[in-house]
C-alpha positions, 0 to 999 in steps of 0.5 A, spaced: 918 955 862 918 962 865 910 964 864 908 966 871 911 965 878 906 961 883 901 960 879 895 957 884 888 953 881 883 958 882 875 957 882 874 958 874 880 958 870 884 952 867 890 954 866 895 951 860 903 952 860 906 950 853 914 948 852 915 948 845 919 944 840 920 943 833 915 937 833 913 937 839 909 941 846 909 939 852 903 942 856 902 943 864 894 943 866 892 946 872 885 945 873 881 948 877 881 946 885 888 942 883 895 943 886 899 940 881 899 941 875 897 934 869 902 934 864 901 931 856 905 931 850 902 934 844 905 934 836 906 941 834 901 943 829 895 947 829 890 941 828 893 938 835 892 944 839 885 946 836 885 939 840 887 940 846 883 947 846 878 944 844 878 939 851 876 945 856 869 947 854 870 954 855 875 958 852 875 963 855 876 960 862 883 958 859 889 962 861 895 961 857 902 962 855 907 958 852 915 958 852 917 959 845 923 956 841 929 962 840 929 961 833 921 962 831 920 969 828 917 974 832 911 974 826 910 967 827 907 966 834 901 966 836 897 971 839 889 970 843 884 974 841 878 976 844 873 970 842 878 965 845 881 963 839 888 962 838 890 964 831 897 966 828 900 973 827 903 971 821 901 976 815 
């Protein structure tokens, strides 16, 4: 996962790293004030991210960024928006 190089817990974000598969995501959480990061492994569906999301409070002290199959179409990914919510960019 090529998301951000030295990435270090700051005092409010919580930040997530997702490795994305066909059924499955791996996701790295660095919780503030943490060196390393705890790592899980989620089902790839909406409702199990809006679960995962949904464990931090605040979204919108959530930094992002996930690593995606090679073969997923651009149109397909998802993309935050202003309000913290993750939502497909499928038209």
């Amino acid at each position: 996962m090529r998301c951000t190089s030295g990435v270090t817990a700051s005092a409010d974000l919580i930040h997530l790293g997702m490795d994305t598969s066909r059924d499955t995501i791996v996701v790295g959480i660095l919780r503030p004030g943490e060196e390393i990061p705890a790592v899980d492994r989620i089902f790839n569906d909406e409702a199990s991210v809006r679960r995962l999301v949904g464990r931090f409070g605040d979204r919108l002290l959530l930094s992002a960024c996930y690593e995606a199959r090679v073969d997923e179409p651009l149109h397909m990914r998802s993309e935050p928006h202003h309000d913290g919510d993750v939502r497909s960019s499928a038209t």
